[in-house]
C-alpha positions as CSV (number, residue, x, y, z in Angstrom):
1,X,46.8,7.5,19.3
2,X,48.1,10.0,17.2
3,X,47.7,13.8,17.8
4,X,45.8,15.7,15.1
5,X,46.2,19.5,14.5
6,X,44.5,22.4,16.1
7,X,42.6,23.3,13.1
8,X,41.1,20.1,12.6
9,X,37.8,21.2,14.1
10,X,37.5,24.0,11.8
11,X,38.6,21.5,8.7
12,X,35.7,18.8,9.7
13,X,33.1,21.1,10.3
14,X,34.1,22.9,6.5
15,X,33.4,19.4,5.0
16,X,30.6,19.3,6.8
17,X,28.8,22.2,5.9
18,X,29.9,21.6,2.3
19,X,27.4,18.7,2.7
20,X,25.3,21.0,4.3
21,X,25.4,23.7,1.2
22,X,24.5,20.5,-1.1
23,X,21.4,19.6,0.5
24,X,19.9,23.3,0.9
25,X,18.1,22.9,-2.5
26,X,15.9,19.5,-0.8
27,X,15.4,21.1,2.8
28,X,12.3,22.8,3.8
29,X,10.4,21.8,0.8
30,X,6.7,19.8,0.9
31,X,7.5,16.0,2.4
32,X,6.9,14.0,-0.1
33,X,9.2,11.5,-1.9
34,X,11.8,9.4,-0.8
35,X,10.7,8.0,2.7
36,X,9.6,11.8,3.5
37,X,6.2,9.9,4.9
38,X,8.8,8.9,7.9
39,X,9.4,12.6,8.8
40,X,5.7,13.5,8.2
41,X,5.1,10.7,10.8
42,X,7.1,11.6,14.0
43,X,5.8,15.5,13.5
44,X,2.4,14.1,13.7
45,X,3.0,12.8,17.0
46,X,5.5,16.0,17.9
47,X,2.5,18.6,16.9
48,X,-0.1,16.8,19.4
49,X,2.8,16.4,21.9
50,X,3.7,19.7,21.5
51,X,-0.1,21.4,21.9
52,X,-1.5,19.0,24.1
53,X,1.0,17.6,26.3
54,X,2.7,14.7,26.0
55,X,1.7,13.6,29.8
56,X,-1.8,13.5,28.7
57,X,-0.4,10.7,26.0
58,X,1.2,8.3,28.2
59,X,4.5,9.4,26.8
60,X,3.5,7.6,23.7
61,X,4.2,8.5,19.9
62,X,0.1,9.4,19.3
63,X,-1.4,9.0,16.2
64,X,-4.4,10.7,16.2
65,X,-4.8,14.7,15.8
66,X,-7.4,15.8,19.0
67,X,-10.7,16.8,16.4
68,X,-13.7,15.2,17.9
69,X,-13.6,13.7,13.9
70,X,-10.0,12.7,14.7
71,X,-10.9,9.6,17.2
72,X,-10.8,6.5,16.4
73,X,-8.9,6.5,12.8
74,X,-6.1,4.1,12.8
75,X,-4.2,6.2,10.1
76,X,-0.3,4.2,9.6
77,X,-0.5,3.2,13.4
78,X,-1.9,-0.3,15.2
79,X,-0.9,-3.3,12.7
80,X,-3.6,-5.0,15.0
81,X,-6.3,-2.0,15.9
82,X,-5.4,-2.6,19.7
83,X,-2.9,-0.1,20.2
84,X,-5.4,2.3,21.5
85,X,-6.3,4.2,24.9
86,X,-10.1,5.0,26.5
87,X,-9.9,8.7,24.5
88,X,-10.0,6.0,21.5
89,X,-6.3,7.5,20.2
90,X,-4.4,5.1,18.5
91,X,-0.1,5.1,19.2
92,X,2.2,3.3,17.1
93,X,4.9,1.2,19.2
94,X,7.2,0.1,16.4
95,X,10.1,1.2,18.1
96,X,10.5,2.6,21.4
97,X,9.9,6.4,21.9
98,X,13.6,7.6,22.3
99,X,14.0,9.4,19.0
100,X,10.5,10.8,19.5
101,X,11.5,12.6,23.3
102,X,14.6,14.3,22.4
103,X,13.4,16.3,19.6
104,X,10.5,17.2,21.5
105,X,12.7,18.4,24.7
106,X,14.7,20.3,22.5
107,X,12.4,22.6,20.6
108,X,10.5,23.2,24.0
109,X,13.7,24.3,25.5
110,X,14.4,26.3,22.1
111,X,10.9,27.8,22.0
112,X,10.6,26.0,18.5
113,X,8.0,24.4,16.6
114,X,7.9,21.1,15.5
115,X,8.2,21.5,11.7
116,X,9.7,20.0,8.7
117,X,12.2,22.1,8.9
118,X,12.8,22.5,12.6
119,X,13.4,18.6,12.3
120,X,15.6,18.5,9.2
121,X,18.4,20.6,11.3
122,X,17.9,18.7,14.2
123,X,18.6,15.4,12.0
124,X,21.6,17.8,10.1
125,X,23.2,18.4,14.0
126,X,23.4,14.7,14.5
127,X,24.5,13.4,11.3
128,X,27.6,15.9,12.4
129,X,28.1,13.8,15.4
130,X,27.3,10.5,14.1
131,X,30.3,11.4,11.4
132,X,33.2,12.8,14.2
133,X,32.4,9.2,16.4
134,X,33.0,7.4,13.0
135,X,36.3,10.2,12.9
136,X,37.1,8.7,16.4
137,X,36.6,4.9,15.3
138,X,38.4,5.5,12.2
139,X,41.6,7.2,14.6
140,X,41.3,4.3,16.9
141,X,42.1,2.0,13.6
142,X,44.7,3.7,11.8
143,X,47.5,3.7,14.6
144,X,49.8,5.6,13.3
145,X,53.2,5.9,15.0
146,X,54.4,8.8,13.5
147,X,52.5,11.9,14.9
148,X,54.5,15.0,14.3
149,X,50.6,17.2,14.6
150,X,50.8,17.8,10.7
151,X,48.4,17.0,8.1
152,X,51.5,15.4,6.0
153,X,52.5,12.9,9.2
154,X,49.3,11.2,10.3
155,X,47.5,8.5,8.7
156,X,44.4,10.2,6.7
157,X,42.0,7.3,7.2
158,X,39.9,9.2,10.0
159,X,39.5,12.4,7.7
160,X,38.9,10.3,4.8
161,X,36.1,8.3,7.3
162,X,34.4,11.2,8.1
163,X,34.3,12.8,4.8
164,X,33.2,9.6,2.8
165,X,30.2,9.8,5.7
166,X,29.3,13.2,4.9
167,X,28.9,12.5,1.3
168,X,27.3,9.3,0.5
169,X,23.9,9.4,-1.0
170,X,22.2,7.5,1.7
171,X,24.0,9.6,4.6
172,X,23.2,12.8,2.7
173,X,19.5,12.3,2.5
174,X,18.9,10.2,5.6
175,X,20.5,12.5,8.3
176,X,18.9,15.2,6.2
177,X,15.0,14.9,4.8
178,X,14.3,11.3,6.4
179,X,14.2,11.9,10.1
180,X,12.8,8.6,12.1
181,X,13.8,6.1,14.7
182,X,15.6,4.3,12.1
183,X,18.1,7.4,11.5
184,X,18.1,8.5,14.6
185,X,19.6,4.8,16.3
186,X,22.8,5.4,13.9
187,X,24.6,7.9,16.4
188,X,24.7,5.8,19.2
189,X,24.8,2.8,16.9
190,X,28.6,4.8,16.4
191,X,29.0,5.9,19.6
192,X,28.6,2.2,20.7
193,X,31.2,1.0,18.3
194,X,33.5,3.8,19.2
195,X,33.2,2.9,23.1
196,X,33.5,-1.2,22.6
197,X,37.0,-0.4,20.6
198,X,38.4,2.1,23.2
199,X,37.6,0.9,26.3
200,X,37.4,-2.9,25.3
201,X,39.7,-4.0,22.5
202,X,42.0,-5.0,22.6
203,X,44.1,-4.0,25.5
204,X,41.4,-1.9,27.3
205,X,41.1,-2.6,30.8
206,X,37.2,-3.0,32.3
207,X,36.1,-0.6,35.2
208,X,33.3,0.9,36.3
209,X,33.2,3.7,34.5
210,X,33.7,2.5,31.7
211,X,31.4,-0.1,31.9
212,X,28.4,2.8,33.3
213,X,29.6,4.8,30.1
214,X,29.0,1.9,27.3
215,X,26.2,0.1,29.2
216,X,24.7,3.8,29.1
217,X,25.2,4.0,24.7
218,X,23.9,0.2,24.5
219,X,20.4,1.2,26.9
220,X,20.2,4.9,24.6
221,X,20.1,2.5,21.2
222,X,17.9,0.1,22.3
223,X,15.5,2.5,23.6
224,X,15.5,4.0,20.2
225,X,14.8,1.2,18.1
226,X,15.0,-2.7,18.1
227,X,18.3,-2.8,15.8
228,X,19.6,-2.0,19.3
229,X,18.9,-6.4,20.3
230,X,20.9,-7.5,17.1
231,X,23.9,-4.9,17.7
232,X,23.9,-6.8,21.1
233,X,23.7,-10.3,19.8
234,X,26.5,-9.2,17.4
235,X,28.8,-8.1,20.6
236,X,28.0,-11.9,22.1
237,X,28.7,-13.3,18.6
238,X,31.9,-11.6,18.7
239,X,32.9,-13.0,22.3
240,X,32.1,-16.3,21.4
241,X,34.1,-16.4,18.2
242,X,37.2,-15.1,20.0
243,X,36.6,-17.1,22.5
244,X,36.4,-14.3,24.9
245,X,33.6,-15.5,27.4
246,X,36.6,-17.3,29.6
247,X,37.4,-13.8,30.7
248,X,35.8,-12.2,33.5
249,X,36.2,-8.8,31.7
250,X,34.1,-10.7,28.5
251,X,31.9,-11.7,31.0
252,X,31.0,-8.0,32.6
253,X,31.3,-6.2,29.5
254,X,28.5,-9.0,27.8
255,X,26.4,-8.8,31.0
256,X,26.0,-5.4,31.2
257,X,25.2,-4.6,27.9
258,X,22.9,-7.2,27.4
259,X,21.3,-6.3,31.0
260,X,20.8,-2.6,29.2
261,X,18.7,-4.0,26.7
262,X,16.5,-5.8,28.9
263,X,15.6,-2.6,30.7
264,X,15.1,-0.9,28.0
265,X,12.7,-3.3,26.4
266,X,11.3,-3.7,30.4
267,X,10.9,0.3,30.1
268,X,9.3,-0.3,27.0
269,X,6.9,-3.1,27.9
270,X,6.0,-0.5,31.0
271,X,5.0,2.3,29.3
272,X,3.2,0.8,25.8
273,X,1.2,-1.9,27.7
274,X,-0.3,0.8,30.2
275,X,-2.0,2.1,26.6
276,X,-4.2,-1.5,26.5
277,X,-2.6,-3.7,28.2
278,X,0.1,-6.3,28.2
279,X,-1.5,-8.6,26.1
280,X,-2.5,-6.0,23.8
281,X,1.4,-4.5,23.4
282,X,2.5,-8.3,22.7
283,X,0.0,-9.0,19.8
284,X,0.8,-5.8,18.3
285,X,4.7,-6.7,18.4
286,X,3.8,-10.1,16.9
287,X,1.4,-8.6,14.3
288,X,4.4,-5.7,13.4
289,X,7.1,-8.5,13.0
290,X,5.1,-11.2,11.1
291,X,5.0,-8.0,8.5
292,X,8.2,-7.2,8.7
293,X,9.9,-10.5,8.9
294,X,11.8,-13.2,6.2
295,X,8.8,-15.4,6.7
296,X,6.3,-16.3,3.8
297,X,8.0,-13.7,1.7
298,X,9.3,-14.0,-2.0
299,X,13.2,-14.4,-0.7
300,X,14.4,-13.6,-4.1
301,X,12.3,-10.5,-5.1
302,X,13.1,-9.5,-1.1
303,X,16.9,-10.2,-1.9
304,X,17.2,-8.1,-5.6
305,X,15.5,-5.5,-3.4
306,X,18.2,-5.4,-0.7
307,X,20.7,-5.5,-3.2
308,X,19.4,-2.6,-5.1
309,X,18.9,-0.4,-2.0
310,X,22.5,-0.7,-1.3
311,X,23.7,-0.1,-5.4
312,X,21.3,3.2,-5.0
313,X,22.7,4.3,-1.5
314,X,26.1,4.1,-2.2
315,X,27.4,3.2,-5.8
316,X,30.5,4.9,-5.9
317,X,31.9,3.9,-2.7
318,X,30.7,0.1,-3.3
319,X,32.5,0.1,-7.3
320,X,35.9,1.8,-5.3
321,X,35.8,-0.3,-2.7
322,X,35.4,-3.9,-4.3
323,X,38.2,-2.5,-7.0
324,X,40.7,-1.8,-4.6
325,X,40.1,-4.6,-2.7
326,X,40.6,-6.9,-5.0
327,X,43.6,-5.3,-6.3
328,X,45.8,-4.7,-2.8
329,X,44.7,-8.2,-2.1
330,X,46.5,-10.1,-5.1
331,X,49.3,-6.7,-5.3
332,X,52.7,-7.8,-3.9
333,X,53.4,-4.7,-1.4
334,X,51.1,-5.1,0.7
335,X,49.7,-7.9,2.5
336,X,46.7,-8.5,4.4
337,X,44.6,-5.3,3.4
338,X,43.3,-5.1,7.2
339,X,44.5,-5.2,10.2
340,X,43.5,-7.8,12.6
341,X,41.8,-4.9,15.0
342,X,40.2,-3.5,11.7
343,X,38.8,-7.2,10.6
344,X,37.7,-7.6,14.6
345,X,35.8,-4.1,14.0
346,X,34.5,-5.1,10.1
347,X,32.9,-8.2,12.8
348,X,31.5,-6.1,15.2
349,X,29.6,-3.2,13.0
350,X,28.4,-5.9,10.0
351,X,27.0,-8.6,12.1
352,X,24.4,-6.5,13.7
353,X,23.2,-5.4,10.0
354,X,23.6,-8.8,8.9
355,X,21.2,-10.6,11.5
356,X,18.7,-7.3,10.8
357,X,18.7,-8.2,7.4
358,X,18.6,-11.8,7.9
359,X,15.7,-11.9,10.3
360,X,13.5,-9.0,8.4
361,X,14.2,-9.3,5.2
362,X,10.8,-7.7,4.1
363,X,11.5,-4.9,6.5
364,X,15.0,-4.1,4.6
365,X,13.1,-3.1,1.6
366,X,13.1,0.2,2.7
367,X,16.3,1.6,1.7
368,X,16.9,3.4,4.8
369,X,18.3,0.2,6.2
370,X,21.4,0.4,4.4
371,X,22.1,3.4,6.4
372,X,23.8,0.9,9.5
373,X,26.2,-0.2,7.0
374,X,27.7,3.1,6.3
375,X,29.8,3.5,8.9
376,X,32.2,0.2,8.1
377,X,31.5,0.4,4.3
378,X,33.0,4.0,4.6
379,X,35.8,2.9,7.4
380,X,36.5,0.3,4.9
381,X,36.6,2.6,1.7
382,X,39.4,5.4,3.6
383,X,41.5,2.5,4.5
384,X,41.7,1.1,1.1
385,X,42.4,4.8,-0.3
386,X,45.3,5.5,2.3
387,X,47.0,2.1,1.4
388,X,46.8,2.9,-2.2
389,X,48.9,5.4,-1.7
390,X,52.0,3.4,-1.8
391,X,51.1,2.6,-5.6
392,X,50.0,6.3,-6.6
393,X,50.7,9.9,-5.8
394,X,48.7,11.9,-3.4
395,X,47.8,14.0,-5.9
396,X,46.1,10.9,-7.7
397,X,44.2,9.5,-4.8
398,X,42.8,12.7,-3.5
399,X,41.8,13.5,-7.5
400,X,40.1,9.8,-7.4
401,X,38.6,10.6,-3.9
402,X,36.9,13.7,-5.8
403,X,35.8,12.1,-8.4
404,X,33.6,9.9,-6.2
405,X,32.3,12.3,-4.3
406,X,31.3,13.8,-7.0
407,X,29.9,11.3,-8.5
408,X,28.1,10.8,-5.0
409,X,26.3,13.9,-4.9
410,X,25.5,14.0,-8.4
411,X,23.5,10.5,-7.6
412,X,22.6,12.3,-4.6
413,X,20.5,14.8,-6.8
414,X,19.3,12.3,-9.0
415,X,17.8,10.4,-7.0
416,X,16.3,13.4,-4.9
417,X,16.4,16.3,-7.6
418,X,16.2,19.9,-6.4
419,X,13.3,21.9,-8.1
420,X,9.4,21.1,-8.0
421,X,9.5,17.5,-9.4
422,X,10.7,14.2,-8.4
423,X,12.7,11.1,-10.4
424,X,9.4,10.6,-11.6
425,X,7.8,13.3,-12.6
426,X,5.4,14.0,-9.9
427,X,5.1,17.4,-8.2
428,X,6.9,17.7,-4.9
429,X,3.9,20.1,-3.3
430,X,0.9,17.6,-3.9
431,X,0.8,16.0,-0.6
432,X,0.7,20.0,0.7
433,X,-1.5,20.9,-1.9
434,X,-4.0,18.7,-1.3
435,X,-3.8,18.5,2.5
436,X,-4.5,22.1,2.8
437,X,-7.5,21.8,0.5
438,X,-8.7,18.7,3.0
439,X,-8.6,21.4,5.6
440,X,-10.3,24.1,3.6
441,X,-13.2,22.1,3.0
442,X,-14.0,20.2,6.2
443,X,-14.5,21.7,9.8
444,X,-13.2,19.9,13.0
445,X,-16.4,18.6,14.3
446,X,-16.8,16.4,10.4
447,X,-15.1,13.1,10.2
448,X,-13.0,13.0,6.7
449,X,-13.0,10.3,4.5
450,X,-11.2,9.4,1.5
451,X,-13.0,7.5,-1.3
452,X,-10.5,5.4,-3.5
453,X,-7.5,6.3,-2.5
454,X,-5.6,4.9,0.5
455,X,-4.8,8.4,2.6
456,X,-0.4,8.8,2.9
457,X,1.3,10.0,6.1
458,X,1.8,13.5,4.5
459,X,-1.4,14.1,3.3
460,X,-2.6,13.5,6.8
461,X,0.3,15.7,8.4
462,X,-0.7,19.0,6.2
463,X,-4.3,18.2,6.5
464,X,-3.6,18.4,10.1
465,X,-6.9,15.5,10.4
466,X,-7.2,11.7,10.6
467,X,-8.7,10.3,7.1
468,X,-10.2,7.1,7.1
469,X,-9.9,5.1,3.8
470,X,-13.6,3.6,2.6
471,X,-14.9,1.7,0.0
472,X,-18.2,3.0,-0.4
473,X,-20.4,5.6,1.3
474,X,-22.8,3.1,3.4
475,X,-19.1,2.0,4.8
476,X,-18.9,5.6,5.7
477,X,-22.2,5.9,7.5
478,X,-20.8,2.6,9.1
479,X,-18.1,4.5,10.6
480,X,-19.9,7.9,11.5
481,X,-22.2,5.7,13.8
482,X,-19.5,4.6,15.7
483,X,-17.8,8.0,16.1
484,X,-18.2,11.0,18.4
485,X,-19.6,13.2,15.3
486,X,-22.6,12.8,13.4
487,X,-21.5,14.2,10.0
488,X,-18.2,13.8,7.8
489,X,-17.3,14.7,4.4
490,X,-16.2,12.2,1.7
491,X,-13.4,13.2,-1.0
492,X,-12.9,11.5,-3.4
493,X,-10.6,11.7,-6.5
494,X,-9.4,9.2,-9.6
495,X,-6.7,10.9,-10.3
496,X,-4.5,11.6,-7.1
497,X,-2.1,14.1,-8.7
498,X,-4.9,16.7,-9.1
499,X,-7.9,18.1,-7.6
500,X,-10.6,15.9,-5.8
501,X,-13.2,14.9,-8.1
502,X,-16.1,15.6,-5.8
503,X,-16.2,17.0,-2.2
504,X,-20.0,15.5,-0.4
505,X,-21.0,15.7,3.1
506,X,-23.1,13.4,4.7
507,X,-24.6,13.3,8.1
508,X,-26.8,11.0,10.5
509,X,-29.1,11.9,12.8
């Protein structure tokens, strides 16, 4: 593997800040657009952590805030109202708890605060890792025999990688604003790939440090999310299309990555089914996936939507890369565009995302899935640039590689604009705005609820209360009969970009 300069350190983390710089005009500004409601979600369940211990919570991400008018509200938790405990909070078990714990251990060791902003640095640190182990995957497939330590003598496809990662619009904001299990998976999603190419293909020899080290990144992503299972299946896909499971070394590496997921999801099953049960933790997985899967859905509509996520999250890099694909594959100079390891890898990173897709189609509506594809749609895009050097001048390739990034950013910001509106007009500080009037105008022993309008994650998170949604008052008596307080106070507004029409408390005896 070739040798890179001292300096390179300093040179990646100058790209990366530059990414950094970019983004300053979207951090620490009101959650709102964009996914934001994903960030305004896990420092819901890092404030109550944080102030009232996260023993008391059966190391669960809770969802209620700890108001006696709090209990009971199932605000964006339990698809199936079961996921609750005897102190009637409600926990959301969508993924496991792994991108919920370290965040939490690190402020307390800090002495920080769980805040937006606290959160968006700690999402900025490890899109800075996830990009140097898609450096180190990148170095592990560009092989290059000359190594002399300059710049000038070393194939550029591992600082093109880790740039291209810095700079696409889905990396930009994801690893930024949108901070989630989702976003969190992708480091070890890459530090998984990086592992299975060094240590296993395709000379690696198997021992047991090796295997300890890679069974260890396969049990850290599945104990962050589910997308863990299908990088899994996608390793056994893999084996079986090479025809690899005749090995005994295939045979360990596929055992003990797959026996990491099942403790993991046994870890899981432990700690979520002592909340209400096993039977309970099962109906709520079945409830979450018949939402989320391809099933009864409109595979069309779910498929233009999939394909527009991906044209939004990375344009530039998608137009490039089909281009130059297509013309290195019919060009006379070189021939095939990939490598056989870099095909093998292409296998390895896009079969995971393809099954996700595949089996949750509705679920891949939300753009952020497009984020597992960045690391081998970037990979892909710095090969294709190196190789057109033989056809064009440096000079020429690194102006076309600026042009996209600029391009890039400036779809970046259009998508997300800095300043006090979105895409679409509406003002970034409304969810704030209106949560801090929520909590002006009600006291912690009133149940809240919200007439009309369906109440978001950040409206709850700056209201620092549980709302529960109703369709008419008597459905609000309903509910304050049932609850630890005898008195609430309804808000209600028609138009949800201003003020609350009416503010009304009600009470029972």
């Amino acid at each position: 593997m070739q040798k890179f300069p001292i300096k390179l350190p300093l040179i990646l983390s100058g790209i990366f800040l530059l990414s950094v710089l970019i983004r300053i005009p979207t951090l620490n500004r009101p959650l709102s657009k964009h996914h934001e409601f994903c960030t305004a979600h896990a420092l819901r369940v890092l404030e109550v952590w944080d102030e009232y211990g996260i023993r008391n919570f059966h190391f669960a991400p809770v969802m209620n805030y700890q108001n006696n008018g709090d209990k009971g509200i199932n605000n964006q938790a339990s698809t199936s109202g079961l996921m609750l405990d005897e102190e009637r909070n409600y926990y959301y078990i969508s993924h496991p708890p792994l991108a919920y714990y370290l965040p939490y251990v690190v402020f307390k060791i800090l002495h920080v605060k769980p805040t937006a902003l606290a959160l968006e640095i700690f999402n900025l640190v490890f899109h800075f890792i996830t990009a140097v182990f898609v450096f180190l995957i990148a170095q592990i497939l560009a092989r290059h025999p000359n190594s002399s330590g300059s710049l000038n003598s070393i194939s550029l496809i591992p600082l093109f990688s880790f740039t291209a990662y810095c700079f696409t619009p889905a990396t930009l904001w994801f690893h930024s604003n949108v901070y989630m299990s989702d976003m969190f998976v992708q480091v070890f999603f890459a530090m998984s790939l990086f592992l299975f190419l060094k240590y296993f293909l395709p000379e690696g020899k198997v021992n047991s440090k090796r295997l300890s080290v890679f069974s260890l990144s396969v049990f850290l992503m599945c104990y962050t999310t589910w997308f863990g299972y299908f990088v899994i299946a996608g390793f056994v896909l893999f084996a079986l299309r090479s025809g690899k499971l005749k090995s005994r070394k295939w045979n360990e590496v596929i055992l003990l990555s797959a026996s990491a997921g099942v403790l993991a999801l046994c870890l899981v099953a432990f700690q979520y089914g002592s909340l209400n049960g096993e039977r309970a933790f099962l109906k709520e997985l079945t409830a979450r996936f018949a939402e989320r899967d391809s099933l009864n859905q409109n595979f069309f509509f779910s498929l233009k939507s999939l394909v527009v996520n991906y044209v939004t999250s990375y344009l530039p890099f998608l137009g490039f890369g089909f281009a130059a694909y297509w013309f290195l594959r019919y060009s006379k100079k070189i021939c095939p565009v990939f490598t056989q390891a870099q095909i093998r890898f292409f296998i390895l990173s896009l079969v995971p995302v393809i099954l996700l897709h595949l089996f949750l189609l509705n679920y891949s509506g939300h753009d952020f899935t497009t984020l597992y594809a960045s690391i081998p749609l970037v990979i892909g895009c710095a090969i294709l640039f190196e190789k057109l050097m033989v056809y064009y001048s440096r000079k020429m390739i690194y102006a076309l590689g600026g042009i996209i990034l600029v391009i890039s950013v400036c779809q970046f910001w259009l998508i997300n604009p800095p300043g006090k509106m979105s895409i679409k007009g509406d003002p970034y500080d409304y969810y704030q705005k209106q949560g801090k009037f929520i909590a002006q105008e009600s006291s912690p022993e009133e149940m809240i609820f919200l007439l009309e309008q369906k109440p978001e994650t950040q409206l709850i998170y700056y209201a620092k209360r549980n709302i529960q949604f109703i369709d008419s008052l008597p459905q609000a008596y309903g509910f304050l009969e049932k609850s630890p307080v005898r008195k609430g106070v309804v808000f209600s507004g028609k138009d949800f970009y201003t003020d609350y029409v009416f503010v009304q408390r009600i009470g029972i005896q």
